[in-house]
C-alpha positions in Angstrom: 98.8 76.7 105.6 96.8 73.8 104.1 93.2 73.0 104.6 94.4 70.3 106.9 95.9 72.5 109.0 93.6 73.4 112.2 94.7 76.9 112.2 93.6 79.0 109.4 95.7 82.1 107.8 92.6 84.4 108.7 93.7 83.2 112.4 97.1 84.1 111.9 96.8 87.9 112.9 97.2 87.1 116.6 100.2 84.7 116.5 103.6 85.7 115.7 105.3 86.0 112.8 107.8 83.2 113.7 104.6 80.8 114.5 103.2 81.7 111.5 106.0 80.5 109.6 106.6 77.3 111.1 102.4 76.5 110.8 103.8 77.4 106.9 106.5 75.1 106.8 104.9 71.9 108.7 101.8 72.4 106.5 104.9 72.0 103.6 106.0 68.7 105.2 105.0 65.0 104.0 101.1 64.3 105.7 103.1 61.6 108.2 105.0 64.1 109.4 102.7 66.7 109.8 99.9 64.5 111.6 102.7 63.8 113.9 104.0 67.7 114.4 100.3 68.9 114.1 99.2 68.3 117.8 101.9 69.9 119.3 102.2 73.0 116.8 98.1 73.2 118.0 98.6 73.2 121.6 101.2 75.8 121.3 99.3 78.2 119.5 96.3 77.4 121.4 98.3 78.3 124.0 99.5 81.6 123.0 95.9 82.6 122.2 95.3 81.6 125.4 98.1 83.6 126.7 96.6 86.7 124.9 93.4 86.4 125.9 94.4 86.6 129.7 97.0 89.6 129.1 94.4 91.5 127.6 92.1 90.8 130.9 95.0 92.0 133.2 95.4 95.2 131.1 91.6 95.8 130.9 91.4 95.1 134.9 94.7 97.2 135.0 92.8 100.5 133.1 89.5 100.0 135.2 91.5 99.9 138.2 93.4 103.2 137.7 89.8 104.6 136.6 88.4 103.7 140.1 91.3 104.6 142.0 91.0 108.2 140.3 87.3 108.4 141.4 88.6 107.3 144.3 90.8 110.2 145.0 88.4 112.7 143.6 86.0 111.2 146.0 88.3 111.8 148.8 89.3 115.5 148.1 86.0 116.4 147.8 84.9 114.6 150.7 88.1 116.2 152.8 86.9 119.9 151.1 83.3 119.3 152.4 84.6 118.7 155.8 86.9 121.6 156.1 84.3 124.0 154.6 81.8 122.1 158.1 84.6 123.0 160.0 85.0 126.6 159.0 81.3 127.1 159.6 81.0 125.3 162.8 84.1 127.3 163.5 82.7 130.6 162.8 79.2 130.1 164.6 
Protein backbone atom coordinates (compact mmCIF):
# COMPACT_ATOMS: atom_id res chain seq x y z
CA UNK A 1 0.00 0.00 0.00
CA UNK A 2 1.17 3.65 -0.34
CA UNK A 3 2.14 6.03 2.35
CA UNK A 4 -1.23 7.65 1.86
CA UNK A 5 -2.86 4.76 2.58
CA UNK A 6 -4.11 4.69 6.49
CA UNK A 7 -3.44 1.16 6.87
CA UNK A 8 0.07 0.10 6.80
CA UNK A 9 1.53 -3.45 5.41
CA UNK A 10 2.95 -4.09 9.00
CA UNK A 11 -0.92 -3.89 9.91
CA UNK A 12 -1.80 -6.29 7.31
CA UNK A 13 -1.16 -9.50 9.45
CA UNK A 14 -4.69 -9.41 11.03
CA UNK A 15 -6.81 -8.71 7.84
CA UNK A 16 -7.44 -11.08 5.21
CA UNK A 17 -5.67 -11.84 2.39
CA UNK A 18 -8.60 -10.69 0.04
CA UNK A 19 -8.58 -7.21 2.07
CA UNK A 20 -5.10 -7.03 1.76
CA UNK A 21 -5.31 -7.06 -1.82
CA UNK A 22 -7.85 -4.73 -2.53
CA UNK A 23 -6.03 -2.00 0.15
CA UNK A 24 -3.11 -3.03 -2.83
CA UNK A 25 -5.06 -2.35 -5.69
CA UNK A 26 -7.02 1.05 -4.41
CA UNK A 27 -3.55 2.34 -3.23
CA UNK A 28 -2.78 1.46 -7.35
CA UNK A 29 -5.73 3.68 -8.33
CA UNK A 30 -5.56 7.52 -9.53
CA UNK A 31 -5.37 9.82 -5.96
CA UNK A 32 -9.22 10.99 -6.91
CA UNK A 33 -10.25 7.71 -6.81
CA UNK A 34 -8.72 6.52 -3.98
CA UNK A 35 -9.58 9.58 -1.61
CA UNK A 36 -12.99 8.66 -2.57
CA UNK A 37 -12.66 4.59 -1.96
CA UNK A 38 -10.31 5.29 0.99
CA UNK A 39 -13.00 5.99 3.71
CA UNK A 40 -14.97 3.12 3.15
CA UNK A 41 -11.97 0.54 2.60
CA UNK A 42 -11.00 2.21 6.33
CA UNK A 43 -14.21 1.59 8.03
CA UNK A 44 -14.25 -1.84 6.79
CA UNK A 45 -11.10 -2.86 8.00
CA UNK A 46 -11.46 -0.96 11.08
CA UNK A 47 -14.25 -2.95 11.35
CA UNK A 48 -12.86 -6.25 11.01
CA UNK A 49 -10.18 -5.43 13.62
CA UNK A 50 -12.83 -4.54 15.54
CA UNK A 51 -14.54 -7.71 14.88
CA UNK A 52 -11.31 -9.57 15.98
CA UNK A 53 -10.78 -7.91 18.87
CA UNK A 54 -14.24 -8.85 20.37
CA UNK A 55 -14.00 -12.69 19.06
CA UNK A 56 -10.83 -12.98 20.77
CA UNK A 57 -12.70 -11.56 24.18
CA UNK A 58 -15.49 -14.28 23.75
CA UNK A 59 -12.86 -17.06 23.34
CA UNK A 60 -10.77 -15.75 26.24
CA UNK A 61 -14.16 -15.43 28.44
CA UNK A 62 -15.08 -18.84 26.82
CA UNK A 63 -11.53 -20.62 28.22
CA UNK A 64 -11.92 -18.88 31.73
CA UNK A 65 -15.28 -19.99 31.83
CA UNK A 66 -14.59 -23.69 31.31
CA UNK A 67 -11.55 -23.13 33.83
CA UNK A 68 -14.10 -22.04 36.65
CA UNK A 69 -16.71 -24.45 35.84
CA UNK A 70 -13.96 -27.29 36.30
CA UNK A 71 -13.06 -25.83 39.79
CA UNK A 72 -16.39 -25.72 40.08
CA UNK A 73 -17.02 -29.37 39.77
CA UNK A 74 -13.83 -30.28 41.67
CA UNK A 75 -15.24 -28.11 44.30
CA UNK A 76 -18.34 -29.94 44.36
CA UNK A 77 -16.96 -33.61 44.47
CA UNK A 78 -14.91 -32.84 47.08
CA UNK A 79 -17.43 -30.94 48.99
CA UNK A 80 -20.10 -34.09 48.32
CA UNK A 81 -16.82 -36.62 49.43
CA UNK A 82 -16.47 -34.48 52.73
CA UNK A 83 -20.03 -34.97 53.48
CA UNK A 84 -20.32 -38.54 52.89
CA UNK A 85 -17.07 -39.29 54.78
CA UNK A 86 -19.48 -36.76 58.07
CA UNK A 87 -21.94 -39.08 57.32
CA UNK A 88 -20.11 -42.30 57.67
CA UNK A 89 -18.69 -41.06 60.94
CA UNK A 90 -21.83 -39.64 62.43
CA UNK A 91 -23.13 -42.93 61.12
CA UNK A 92 -20.75 -45.08 62.93
CA UNK A 93 -20.84 -43.24 66.41
Amino acid sequence: MEQNTRHSIAETDELPRELVELGERLAQLPAHDLQELQPAFDRVVDSIRRRRRILNLVQDALSQLRLDVKYLMFDLEMTRRERDALRDEIAGE
